[in-house]
C-alpha positions in Angstrom: -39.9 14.3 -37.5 -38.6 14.0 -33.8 -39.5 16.9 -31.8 -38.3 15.7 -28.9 -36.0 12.9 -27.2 -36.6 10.5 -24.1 -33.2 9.8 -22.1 -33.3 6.4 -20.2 -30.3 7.1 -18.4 -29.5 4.3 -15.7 -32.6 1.1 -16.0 -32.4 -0.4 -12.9 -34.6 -0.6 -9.5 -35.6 2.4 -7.5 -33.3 1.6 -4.6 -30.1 1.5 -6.8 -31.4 4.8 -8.9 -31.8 6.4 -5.4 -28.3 5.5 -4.5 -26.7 6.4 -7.6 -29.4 9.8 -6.8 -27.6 10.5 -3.9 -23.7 9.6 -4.6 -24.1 12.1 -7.9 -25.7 14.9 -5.6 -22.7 14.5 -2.8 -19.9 14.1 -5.9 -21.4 17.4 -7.5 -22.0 19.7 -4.2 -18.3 18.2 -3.4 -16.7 19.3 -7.5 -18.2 22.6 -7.0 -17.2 23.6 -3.2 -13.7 22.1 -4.4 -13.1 23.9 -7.6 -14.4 26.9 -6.5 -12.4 27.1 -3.7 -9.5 26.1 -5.5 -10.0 29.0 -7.4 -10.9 31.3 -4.5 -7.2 30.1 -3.4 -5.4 30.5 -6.6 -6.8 34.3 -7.0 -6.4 35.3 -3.5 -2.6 33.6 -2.9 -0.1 35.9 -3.8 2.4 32.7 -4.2 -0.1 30.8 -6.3 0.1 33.7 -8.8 2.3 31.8 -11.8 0.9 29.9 -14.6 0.6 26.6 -13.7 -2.2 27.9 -10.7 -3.7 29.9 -13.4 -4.2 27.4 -16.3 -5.5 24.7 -12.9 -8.2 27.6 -11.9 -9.2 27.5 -15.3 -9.6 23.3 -15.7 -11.4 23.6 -12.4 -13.8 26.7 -14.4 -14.0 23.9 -17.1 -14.9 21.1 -14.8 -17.8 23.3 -12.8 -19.3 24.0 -16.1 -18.9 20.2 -17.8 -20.6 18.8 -14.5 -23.6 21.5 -14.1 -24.4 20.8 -17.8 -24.2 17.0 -17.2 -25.6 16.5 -13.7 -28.9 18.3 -12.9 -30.3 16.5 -15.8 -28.8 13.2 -14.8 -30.6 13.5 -11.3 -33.8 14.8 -13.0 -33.7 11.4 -14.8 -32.9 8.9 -11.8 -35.5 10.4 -9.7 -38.2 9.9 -12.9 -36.5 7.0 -14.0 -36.2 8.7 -18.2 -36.8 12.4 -18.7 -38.2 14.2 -22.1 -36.1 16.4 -23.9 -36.7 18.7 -26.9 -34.4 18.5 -29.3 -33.1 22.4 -29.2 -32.4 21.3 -25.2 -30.8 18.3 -26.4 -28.4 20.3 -28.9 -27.5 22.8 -26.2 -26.4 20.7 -23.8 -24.5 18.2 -26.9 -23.0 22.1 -27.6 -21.7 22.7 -24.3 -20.4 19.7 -23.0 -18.4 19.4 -26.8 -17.4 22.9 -26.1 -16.0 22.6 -23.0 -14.5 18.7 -23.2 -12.9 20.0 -26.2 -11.2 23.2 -24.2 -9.9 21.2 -21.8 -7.9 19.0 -24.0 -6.5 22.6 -25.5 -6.0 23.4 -21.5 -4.0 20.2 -21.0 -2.3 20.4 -24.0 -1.2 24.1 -22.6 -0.3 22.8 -18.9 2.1 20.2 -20.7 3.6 23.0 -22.5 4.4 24.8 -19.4 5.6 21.9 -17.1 8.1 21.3 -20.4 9.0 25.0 -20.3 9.6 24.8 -16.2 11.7 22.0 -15.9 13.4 21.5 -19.7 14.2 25.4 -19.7 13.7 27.0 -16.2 16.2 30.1 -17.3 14.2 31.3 -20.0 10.6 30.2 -18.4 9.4 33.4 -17.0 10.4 35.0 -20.8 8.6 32.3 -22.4 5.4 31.8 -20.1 4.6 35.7 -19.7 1.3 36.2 -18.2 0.0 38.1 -21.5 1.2 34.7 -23.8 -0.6 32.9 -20.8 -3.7 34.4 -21.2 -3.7 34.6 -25.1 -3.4 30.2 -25.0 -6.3 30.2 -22.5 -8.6 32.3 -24.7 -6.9 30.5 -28.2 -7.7 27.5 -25.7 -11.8 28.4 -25.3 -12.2 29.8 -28.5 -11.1 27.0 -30.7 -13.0 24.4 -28.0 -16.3 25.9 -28.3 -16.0 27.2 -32.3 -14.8 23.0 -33.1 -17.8 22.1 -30.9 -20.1 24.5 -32.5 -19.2 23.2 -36.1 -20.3 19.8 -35.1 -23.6 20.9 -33.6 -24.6 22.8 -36.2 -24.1 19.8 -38.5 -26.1 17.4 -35.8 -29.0 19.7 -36.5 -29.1 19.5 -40.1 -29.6 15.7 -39.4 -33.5 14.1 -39.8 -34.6 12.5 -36.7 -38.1 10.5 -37.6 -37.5 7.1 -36.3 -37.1 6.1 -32.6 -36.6 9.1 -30.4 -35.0 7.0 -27.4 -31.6 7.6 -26.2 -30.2 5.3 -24.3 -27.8 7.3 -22.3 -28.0 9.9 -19.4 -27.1 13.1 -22.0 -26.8 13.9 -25.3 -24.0 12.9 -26.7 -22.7 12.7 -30.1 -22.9 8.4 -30.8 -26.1 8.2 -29.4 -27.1 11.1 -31.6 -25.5 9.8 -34.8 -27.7 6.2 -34.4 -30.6 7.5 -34.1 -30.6 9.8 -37.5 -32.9 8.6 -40.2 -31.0 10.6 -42.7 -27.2 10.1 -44.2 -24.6 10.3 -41.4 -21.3 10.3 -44.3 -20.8 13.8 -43.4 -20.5 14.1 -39.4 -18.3 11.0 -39.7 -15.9 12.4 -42.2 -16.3 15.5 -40.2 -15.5 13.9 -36.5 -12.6 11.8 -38.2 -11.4 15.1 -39.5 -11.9 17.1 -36.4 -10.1 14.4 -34.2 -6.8 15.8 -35.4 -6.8 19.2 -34.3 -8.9 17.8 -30.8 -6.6 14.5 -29.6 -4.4 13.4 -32.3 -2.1 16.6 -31.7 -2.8 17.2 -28.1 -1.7 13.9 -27.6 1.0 14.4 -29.3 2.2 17.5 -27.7 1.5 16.0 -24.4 3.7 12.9 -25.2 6.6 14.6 -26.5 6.3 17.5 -23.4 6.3 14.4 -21.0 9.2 12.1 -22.9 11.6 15.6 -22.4 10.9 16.2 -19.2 11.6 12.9 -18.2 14.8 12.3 -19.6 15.7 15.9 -18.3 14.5 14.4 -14.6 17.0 11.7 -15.6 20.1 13.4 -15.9 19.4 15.6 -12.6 20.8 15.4 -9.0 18.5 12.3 -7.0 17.7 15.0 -4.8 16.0 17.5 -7.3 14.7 14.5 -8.9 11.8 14.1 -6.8 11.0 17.7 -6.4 11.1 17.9 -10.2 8.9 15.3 -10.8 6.4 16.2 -7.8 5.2 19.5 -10.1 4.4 17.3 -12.7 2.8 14.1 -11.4 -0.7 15.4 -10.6 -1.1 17.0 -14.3 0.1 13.7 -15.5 -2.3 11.8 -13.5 -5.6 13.9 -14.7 -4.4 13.7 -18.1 -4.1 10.1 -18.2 -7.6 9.8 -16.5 -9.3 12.0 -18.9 -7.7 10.9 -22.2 -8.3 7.3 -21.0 -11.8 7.6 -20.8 -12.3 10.1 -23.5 -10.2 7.2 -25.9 -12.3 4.1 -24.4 -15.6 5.7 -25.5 -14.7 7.2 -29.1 -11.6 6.6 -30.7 -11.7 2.5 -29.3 -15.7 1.9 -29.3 -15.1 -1.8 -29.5 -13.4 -2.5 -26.4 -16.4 -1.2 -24.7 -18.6 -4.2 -25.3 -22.0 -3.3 -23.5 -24.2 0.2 -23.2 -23.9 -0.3 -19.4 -19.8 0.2 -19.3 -20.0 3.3 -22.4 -22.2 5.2 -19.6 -19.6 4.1 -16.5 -16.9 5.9 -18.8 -18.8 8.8 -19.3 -19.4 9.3 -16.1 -15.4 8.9 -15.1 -15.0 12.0 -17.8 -18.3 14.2 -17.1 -18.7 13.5 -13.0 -15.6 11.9 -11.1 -12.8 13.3 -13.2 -14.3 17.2 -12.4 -14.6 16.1 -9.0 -10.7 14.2 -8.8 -9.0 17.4 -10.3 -9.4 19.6 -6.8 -8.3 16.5 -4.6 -5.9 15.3 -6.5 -4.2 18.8 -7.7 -4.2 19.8 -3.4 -2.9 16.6 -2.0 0.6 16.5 -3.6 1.0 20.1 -3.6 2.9 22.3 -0.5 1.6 25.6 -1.7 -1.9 24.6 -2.1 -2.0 23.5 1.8 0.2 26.5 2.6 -2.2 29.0 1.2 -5.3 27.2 2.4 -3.6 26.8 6.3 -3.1 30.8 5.7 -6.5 31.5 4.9 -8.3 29.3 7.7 -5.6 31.3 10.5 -7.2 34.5 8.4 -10.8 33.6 9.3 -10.4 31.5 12.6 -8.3 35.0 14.1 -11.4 37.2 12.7 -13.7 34.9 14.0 
């Protein structure tokens, strides 16, 4: 039996490993300093203080722990062109990457819910979205992630691994995983099929219906609202279409992706540059964000 696993990662020449080296360095120094001041802002703003700010500081929580579990490794690998890992390694990182991928399609799902809430029902919002039923969907939000994520890893390591150890990829991830078991896979496929429900068919769902409501309510407002309506919404709406789209392309469609080489380009959009889009892209269409950053640079420029 396997003991351990060899990740490939990205085969190609040293110059474009070194590249690829440095852009994943700059991209995950840039998600961290972003998210974490994101959250520095949301905790510290007195007007970011409502649930939308609070469900985004937890995304970008999310996002610094999927790309510190993804990344490191991935760098380890370009610079050694393959990396070892033992298969307890392998299974924790599989764990915590399904743990938190899985929490942020409940976190979505959740920020859908209140966007709906604001603009569909904005008199009985702040009765609806108290910040005690706020916090109970974030931790229903982790929980059920990470418990769903943990049910398939414990299931993964039941599986025999005796043949080829080599993983074609830059992480452990659950395909990968599946193809290289020498023993019956029947269960962890009935088991992901089943588990898809609870983890995109419903979020999905949710999100969909949230979205089709709120705009048909945009529809019947003033033009001038219209726009401010619609502004609170459109950065949620772009992440979510970014992640599901690559989260879709790599498991639920597998055949559209035709070669290894474009499955690890869409992991990457969901592991590395969507993490590292939620900051920018969250900030640049939003007043309050630049109005509570402006306030904190004055802060420290008139101490300084």
């Amino acid at each position: 039996m396997a003991t351990e696993f060899f990740l490939l990662g990205f085969q190609s020449d040293q110059q474009s490993r070194i590249f690829l080296f440095c852009l994943l360095l700059v991209i995950y120094s840039g998600t961290i300093c972003g998210n974490l001041l994101f959250i520095t802002l949301v905790s510290t703003s007195k007007n970011l203080h409502t649930p939308m700010y609070f469900f985004i500081s937890l995304l970008s929580i999310s996002d610094i722990l999927l790309i510190t579990d993804i990344v490191p490794n991935t760098l380890h690998i370009l610079l050694n062109n393959g990396k070892a890992i033992t298969v307890i390694e392998c299974l924790t990182q599989f764990y915590i990457f399904g743990g938190v991928e899985t929490s942020e399609c409940f976190l979505l799902t959740v920020m859908s819910y209140d966007r709906y809430v604001a603009i569909c029902k904005p008199l009985h919002y702040t009765i609806i979205m108290t910040s005690r039923d706020c916090v109970k969907m974030a931790i229903l939000s982790w929980l059920a992630g990470f418990l769903l994520a943990f049910i398939d890893t414990i299931t993964v390591s039941t599986m025999t691994f005796c043949g080829p150890n080599i993983i074609d990829h830059f992480f452990c991830d659950l395909v990968p995983l599946i193809e290289l078991a020498c023993s019956d896979t029947t269960i962890i496929q009935i088991e992901v099929y089943i588990m898809s429900f609870p983890i995109l068919v419903i979020p999905i769902t949710i999100i969909i219906t949230s979205y089709a409501n709120i705009i048909f309510t945009i529809s019947r407002v003033q033009s001038s609202s219209r726009q401010k309506a619609f502004s609170t919404c459109s950065s949620h709406l772009i992440v979510v279409s970014i992640f599901y789209f690559a989260i879709l392309s790599v498991y639920v469609f597998p055949s559209v992706v035709q070669t290894l080489n474009i499955n690890k380009l869409l992991s990457l959009l969901y592991t590395v540059f969507t993490p590292f889009i939620n900051p920018i892209i969250y900030s640049l269409r939003n007043k309050e964000i630049k109005k509570s950053l402006k306030e904190i640079i004055n802060k420290y420029v008139t101490v300084l």
